[in-house]
MIVOZA-837656 format. One line per field, with one value per residue: residue number from 1; x, y, z of N, C-alpha, C in turn. Coordinates in steps of 0.001 Angstrom, whole numbers. Example, Ala and Ser with C-alpha at 12.3 -4.5 7.8 and 13.67 -1.06 7.14 Angstrom:
BEGIN
pos: c(1;2)
n.c1: c(13190;12850)
n.c2: c(-5690;-2250)
n.c3: c(7800;7080)
ca.c1: c(12300;13670)
ca.c2: c(-4500;-1060)
ca.c3: c(7800;7140)
c.c1: c(13200;12900)
c.c2: c(-3300;30)
c.c3: c(7800;7870)
//
This chain:
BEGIN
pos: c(1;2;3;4;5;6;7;8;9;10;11;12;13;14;15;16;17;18;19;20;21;22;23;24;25;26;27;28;29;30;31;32;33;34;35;36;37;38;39;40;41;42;43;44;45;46;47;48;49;50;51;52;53;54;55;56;57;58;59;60;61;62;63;64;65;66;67;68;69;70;71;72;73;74;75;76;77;78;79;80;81;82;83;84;85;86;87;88;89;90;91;92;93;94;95;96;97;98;99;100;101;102;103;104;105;106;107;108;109;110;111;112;113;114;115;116;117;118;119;120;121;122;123;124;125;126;127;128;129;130;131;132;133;134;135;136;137;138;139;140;141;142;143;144;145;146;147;148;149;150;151;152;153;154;155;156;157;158;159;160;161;162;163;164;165;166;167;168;169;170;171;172;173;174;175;176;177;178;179;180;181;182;183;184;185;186;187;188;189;190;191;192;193)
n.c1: c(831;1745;3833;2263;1070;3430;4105;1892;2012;4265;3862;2367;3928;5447;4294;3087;5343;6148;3672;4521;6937;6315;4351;4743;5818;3779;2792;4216;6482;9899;11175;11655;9367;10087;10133;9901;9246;6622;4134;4945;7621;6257;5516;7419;8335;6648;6459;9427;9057;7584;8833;11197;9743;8660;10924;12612;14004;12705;10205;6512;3805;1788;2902;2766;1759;1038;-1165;-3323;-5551;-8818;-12001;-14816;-17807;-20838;-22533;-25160;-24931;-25171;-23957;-20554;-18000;-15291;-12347;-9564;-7228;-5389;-3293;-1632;353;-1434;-4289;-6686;-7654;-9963;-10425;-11913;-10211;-6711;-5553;-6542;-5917;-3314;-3268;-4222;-6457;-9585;-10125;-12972;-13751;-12784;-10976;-9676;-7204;-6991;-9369;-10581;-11498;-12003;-10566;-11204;-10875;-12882;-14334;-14818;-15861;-15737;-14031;-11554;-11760;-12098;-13178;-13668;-14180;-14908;-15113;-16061;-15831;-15125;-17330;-16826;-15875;-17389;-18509;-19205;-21169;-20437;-18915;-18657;-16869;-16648;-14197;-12841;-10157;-8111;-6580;-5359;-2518;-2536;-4942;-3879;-1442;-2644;-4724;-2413;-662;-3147;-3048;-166;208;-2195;-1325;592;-240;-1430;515;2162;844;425;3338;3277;1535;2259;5454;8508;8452;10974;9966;10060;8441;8643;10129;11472;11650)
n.c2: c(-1196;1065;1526;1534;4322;6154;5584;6659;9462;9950;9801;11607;14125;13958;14218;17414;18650;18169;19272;21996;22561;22364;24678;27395;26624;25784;27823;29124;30132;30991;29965;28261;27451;27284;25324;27320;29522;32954;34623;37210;36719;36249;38578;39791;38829;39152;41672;42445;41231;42797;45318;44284;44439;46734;48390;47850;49041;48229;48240;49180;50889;48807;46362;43466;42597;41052;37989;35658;32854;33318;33442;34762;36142;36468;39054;39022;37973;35587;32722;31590;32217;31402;33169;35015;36894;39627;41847;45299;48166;49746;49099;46262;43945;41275;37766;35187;33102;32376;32335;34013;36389;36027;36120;38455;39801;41503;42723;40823;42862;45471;47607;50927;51542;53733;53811;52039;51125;50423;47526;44516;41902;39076;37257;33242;30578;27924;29498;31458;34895;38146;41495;44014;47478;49358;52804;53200;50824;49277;47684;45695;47918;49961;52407;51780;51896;52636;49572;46270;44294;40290;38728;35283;32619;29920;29313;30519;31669;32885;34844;36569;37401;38475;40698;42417;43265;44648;46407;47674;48947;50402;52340;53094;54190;56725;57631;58311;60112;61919;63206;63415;65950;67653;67596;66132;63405;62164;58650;55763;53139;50819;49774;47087;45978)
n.c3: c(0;1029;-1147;-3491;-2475;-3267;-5360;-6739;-5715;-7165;-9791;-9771;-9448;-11164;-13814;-12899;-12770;-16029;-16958;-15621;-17089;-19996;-20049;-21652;-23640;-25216;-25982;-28035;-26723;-25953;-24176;-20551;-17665;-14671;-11201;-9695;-10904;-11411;-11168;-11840;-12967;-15921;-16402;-16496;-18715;-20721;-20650;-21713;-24492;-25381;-25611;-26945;-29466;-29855;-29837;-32140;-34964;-37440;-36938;-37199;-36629;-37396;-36528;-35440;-31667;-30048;-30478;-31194;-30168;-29330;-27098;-28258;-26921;-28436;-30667;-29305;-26962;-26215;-27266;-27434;-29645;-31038;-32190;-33454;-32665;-33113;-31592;-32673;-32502;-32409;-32287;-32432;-33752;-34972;-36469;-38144;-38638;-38125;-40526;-42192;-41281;-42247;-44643;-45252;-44824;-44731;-41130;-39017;-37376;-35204;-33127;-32635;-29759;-28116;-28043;-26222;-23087;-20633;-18880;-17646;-15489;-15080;-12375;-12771;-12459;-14907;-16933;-18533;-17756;-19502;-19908;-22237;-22631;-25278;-26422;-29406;-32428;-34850;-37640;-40436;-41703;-40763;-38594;-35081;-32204;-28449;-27020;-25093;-24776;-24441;-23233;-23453;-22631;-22983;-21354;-17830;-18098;-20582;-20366;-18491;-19878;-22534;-21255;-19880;-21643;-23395;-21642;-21317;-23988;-24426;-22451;-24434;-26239;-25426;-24467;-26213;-28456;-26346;-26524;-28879;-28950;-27339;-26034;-25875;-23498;-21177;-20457;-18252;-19622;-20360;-18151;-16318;-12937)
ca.c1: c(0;3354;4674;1095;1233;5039;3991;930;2703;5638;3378;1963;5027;6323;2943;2804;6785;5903;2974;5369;7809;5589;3579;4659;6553;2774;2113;5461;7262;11064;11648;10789;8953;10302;9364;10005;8341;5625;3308;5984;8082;5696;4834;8933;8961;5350;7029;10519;8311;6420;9881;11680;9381;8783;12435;13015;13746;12257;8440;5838;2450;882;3832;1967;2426;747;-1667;-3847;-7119;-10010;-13179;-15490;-19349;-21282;-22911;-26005;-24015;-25508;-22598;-19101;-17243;-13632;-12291;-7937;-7118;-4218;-2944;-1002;896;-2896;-5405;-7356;-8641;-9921;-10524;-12638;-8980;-5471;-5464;-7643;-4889;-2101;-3550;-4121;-7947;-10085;-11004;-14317;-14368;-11411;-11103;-8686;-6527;-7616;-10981;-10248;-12187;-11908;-10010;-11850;-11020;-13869;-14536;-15877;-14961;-15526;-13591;-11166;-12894;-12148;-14347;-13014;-15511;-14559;-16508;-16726;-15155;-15336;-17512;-17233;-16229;-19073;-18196;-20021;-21238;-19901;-19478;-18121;-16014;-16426;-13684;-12344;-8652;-8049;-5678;-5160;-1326;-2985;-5665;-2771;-658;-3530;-4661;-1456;-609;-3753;-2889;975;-403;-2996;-782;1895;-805;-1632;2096;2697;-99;1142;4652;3353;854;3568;6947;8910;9050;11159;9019;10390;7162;8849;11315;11428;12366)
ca.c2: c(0;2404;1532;2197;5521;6287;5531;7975;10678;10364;10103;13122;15239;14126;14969;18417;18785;18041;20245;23282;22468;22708;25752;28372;26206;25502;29318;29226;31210;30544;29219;26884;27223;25919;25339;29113;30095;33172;35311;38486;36108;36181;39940;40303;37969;40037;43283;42459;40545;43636;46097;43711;44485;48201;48839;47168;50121;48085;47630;50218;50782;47701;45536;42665;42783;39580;37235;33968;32484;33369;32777;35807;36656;36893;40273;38612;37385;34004;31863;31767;32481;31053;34358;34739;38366;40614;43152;45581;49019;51007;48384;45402;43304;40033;37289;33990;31983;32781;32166;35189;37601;35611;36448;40117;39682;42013;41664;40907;44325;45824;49130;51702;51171;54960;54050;51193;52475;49492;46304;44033;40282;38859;35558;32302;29006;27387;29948;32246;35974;39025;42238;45206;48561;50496;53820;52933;50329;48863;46526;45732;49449;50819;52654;51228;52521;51533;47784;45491;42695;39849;37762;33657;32181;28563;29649;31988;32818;33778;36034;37547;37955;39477;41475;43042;42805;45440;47731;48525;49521;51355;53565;54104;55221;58172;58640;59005;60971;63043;63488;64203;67286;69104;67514;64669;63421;60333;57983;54580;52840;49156;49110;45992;45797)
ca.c3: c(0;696;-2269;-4508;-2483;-3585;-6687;-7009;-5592;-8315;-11136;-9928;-9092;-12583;-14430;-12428;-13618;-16829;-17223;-16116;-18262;-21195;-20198;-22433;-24928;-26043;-26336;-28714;-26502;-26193;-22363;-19820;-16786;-13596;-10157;-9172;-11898;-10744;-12129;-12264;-13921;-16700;-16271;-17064;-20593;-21561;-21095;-22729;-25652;-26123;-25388;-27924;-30770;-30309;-30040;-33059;-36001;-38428;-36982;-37304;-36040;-37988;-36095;-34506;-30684;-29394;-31780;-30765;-30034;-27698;-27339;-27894;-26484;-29769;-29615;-28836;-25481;-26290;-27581;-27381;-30581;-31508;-33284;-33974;-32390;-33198;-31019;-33071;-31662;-32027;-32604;-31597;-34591;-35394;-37558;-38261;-38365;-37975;-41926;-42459;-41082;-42921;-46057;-45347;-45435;-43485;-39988;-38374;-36625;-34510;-32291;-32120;-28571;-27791;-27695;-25355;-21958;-19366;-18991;-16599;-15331;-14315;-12264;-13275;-12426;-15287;-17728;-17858;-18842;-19035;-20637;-22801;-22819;-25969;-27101;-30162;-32661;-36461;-37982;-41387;-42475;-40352;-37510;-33887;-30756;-28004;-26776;-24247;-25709;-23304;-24207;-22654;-22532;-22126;-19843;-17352;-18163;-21763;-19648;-18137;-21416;-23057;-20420;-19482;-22909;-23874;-20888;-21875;-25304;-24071;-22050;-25285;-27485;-24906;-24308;-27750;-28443;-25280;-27023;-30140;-29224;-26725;-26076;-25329;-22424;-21191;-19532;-18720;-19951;-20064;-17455;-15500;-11917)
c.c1: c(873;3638;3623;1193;2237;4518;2951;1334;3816;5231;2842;3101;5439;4720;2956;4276;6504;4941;3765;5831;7062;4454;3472;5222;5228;2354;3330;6423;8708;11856;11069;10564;9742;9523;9528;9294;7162;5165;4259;7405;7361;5320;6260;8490;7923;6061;8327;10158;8201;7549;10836;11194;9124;9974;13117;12942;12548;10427;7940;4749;1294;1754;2461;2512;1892;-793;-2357;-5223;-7926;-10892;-13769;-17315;-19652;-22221;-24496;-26207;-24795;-24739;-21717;-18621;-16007;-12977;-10255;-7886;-5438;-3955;-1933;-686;-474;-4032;-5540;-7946;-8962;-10258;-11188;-11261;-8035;-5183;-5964;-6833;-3544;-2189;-4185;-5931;-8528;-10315;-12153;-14830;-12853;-11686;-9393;-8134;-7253;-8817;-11184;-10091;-11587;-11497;-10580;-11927;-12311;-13736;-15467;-15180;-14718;-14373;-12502;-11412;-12620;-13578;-13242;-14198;-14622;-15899;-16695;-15304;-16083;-15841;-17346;-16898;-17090;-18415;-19345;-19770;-20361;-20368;-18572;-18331;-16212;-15737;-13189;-11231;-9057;-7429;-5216;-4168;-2137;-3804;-4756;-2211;-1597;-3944;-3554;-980;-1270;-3541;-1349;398;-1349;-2186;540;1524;-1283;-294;2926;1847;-28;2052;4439;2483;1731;4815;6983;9277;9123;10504;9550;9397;7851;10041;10818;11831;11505)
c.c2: c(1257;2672;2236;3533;6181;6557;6571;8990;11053;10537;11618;14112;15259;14916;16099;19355;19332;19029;21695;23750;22960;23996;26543;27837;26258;26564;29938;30713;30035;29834;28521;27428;26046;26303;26840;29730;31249;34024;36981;37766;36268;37387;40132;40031;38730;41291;43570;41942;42000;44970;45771;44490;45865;48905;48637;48495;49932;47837;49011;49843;49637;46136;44673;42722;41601;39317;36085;34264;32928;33517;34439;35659;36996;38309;39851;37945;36098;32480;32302;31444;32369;31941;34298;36384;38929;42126;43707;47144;49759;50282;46516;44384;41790;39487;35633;33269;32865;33304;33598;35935;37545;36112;38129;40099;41329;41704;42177;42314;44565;47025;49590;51349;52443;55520;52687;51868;51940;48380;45636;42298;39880;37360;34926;31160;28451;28002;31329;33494;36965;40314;43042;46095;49520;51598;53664;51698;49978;47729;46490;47649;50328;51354;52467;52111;51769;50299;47160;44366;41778;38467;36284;33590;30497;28387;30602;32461;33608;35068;36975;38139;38879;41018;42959;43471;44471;46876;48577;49155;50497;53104;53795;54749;56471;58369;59103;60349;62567;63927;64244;65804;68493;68043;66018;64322;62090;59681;56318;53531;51357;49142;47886;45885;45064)
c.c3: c(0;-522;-3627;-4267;-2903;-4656;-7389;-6921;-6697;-9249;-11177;-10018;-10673;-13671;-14201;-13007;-14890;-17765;-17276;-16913;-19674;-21440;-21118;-23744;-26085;-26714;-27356;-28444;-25844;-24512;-21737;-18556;-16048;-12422;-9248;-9722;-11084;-11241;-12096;-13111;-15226;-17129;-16980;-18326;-21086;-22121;-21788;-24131;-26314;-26304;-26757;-29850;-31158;-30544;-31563;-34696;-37112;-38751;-37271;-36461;-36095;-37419;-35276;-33122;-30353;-30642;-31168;-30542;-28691;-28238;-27407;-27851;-28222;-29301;-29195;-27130;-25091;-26204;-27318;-28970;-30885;-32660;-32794;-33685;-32404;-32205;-32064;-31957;-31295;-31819;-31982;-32499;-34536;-35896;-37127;-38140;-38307;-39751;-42940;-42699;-41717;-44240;-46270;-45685;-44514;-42561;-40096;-37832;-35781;-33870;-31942;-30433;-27713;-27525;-26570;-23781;-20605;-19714;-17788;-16647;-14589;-13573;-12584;-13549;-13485;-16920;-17367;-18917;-18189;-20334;-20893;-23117;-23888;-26325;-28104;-31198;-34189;-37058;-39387;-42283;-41837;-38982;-36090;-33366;-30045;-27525;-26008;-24680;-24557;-23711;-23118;-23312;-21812;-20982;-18890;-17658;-19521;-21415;-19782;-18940;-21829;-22426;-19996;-20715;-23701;-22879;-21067;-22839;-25130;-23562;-23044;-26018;-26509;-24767;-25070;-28422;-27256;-25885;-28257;-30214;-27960;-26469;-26053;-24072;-22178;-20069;-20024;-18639;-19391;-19179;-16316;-14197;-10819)
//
């Protein structure tokens, strides 16, 4: 009976290992989770991800900043919707597949960052959900009222990513927008400590 318990416990420890290990590899990001691992760990690799690519001479405003799946509230807030979302430096768009945006299609609808009001995690056991309140945003060419996105993550680090993700961005398009209608001023937006 020791030995069955031994044995349960190791499959688990290695399973629970195992799972770490593979956390973010799945989200095709470049490191491994260990047992230290902690959610400012993850707050670092977001903000050097997202530091990485604005620094970079060669991106612009249409630079992708983070990219993947979530579930979205249809606006009927009936179903759940499997839609492919792009963060770029200003914007918010998204698309029926990944395939959509590969091929330069239009998206589904999207919103300026600047019209991006409230970021809000919500709870709920069985999902992980947060809401976005923009004043107004793009369907189809058509310009919307506003609307509260209420979007799901299979996983909470993705929440988080996203999340955190839409609030740097948020605050570079006012700090650019700052810079550009009276000065410059240095503001260390991504420093890490």
């Amino acid at each position: 009976k020791l030995k069955e318990e031994l044995r349960k416990k190791e499959n688990f420890m290695h399973d629970y290992n195992m799972k770490k290990k593979n956390l973010f590899e799945e989200n095709n990001m470049n490191y491994m989770a260990d047992e230290n691992f902690t959610l400012n760990n993850l707050k670092t690799i977001i903000i050097h991800e997202i530091r990485n690519k604005l620094s970079n001479p060669k991106n612009d405003i249409n630079t992708m900043i983070k990219c993947g799946y979530a579930e979205k509230k249809s606006d009927g807030k009936l179903t759940w919707e499997k839609r492919f979302f792009v963060l770029t430096a200003n914007k918010l768009s998204y698309y029926y597949v990944e395939n959509d945006y590969k091929l330069n299609k239009q998206p589904l609808a999207f919103f300026y960052l600047k019209n991006l009001y409230d970021i809000k995690v919500l709870r709920n056991n069985n999902k992980n959900v947060f809401c976005l309140t923009v004043n107004e945003w793009i369907k189809k060419k058509e310009l919307m009222d506003a609307r509260i996105y209420v979007l799901s993550t299979e996983k909470w680090e993705d929440l988080y990513s996203w999340t955190l993700s839409l609030k740097i961005m948020k605050i570079k398009v006012y700090y650019d927008r700052f810079c550009s209608n009276f000065c410059f001023v240095y503001f260390p937006l991504f420093e890490t400590k």
